[in-house]
C-alpha positions in Angstrom: -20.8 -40.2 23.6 -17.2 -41.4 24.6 -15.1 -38.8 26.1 -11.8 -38.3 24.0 -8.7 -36.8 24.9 -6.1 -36.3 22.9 -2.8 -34.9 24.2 -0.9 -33.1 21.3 2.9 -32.6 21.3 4.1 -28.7 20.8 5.3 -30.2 17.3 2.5 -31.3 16.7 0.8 -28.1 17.6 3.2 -26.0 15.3 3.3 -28.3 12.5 -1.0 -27.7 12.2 -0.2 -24.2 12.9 1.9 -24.2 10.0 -0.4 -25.9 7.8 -3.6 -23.8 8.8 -1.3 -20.4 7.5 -0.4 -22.1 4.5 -3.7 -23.3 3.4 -5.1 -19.3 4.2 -2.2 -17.6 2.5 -3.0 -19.6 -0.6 -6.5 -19.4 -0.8 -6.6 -15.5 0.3 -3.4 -14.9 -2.6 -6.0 -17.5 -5.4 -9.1 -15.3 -4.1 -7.7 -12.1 -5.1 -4.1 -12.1 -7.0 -4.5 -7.9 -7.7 -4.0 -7.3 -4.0 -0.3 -6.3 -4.4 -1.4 -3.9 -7.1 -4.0 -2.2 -5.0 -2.0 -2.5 -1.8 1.0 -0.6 -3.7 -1.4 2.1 -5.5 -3.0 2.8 -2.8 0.5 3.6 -0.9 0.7 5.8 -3.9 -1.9 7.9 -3.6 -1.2 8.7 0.1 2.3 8.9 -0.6 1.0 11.8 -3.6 -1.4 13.6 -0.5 1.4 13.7 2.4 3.9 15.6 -0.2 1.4 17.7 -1.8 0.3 18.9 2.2 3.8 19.4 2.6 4.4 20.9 -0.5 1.5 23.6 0.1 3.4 24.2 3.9 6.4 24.7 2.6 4.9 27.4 0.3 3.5 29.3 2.8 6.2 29.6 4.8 8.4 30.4 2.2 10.5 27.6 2.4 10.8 27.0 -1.3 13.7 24.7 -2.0 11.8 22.3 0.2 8.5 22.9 -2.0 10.5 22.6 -5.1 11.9 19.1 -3.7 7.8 17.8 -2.7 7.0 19.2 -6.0 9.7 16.9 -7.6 8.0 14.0 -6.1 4.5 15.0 -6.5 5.7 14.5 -10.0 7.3 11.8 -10.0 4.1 9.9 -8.2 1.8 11.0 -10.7 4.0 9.1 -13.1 3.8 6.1 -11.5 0.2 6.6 -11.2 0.0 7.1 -15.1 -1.6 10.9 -14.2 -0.3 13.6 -16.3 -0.2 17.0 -15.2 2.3 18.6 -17.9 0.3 20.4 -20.1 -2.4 22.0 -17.7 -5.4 21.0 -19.7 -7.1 18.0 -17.7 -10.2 20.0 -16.6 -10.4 22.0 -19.9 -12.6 21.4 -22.8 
């Protein structure tokens, strides 16, 4: 086998660099073209958890304008997240 070395310039280096990236972005964005929508939902939902912790803190330590604000935006998450709390009957039947 003949022994071949090939000395690459640092453009060179970068500019198949550049082209390796480019050629994964675009197949991992053609693979799966939801990931935005899941990446964002599931932001959401521990967005909703971290304010409904906090709203339940703030409760117990009486600290209810602040609980009144996290309930505000429990609210307005569960929008986004097409969940509707409003009338209270979800679990009913």
């Amino acid at each position: 086998m003949e022994n071949l070395k090939t000395n690459m310039t640092d453009r060179e280096i970068k500019t198949l660099a550049t082209y390796i990236a480019d050629t994964l972005i675009k197949r991992s964005i053609s693979a799966n073209d939801n990931w935005k929508a899941d990446d964002e939902m599931d932001h959401l939902v521990g967005e909703l958890a971290r304010c409904m912790t906090l709203q339940n803190v703030y409760e117990e330590r009486e600290e209810y304008e602040k609980c009144a604000i996290m309930k505000i935006r429990v609210n307005e998450i569960n929008k986004k997240l097409g969940i509707d709390l409003e009338d209270g009957n979800e679990n009913e039947t």
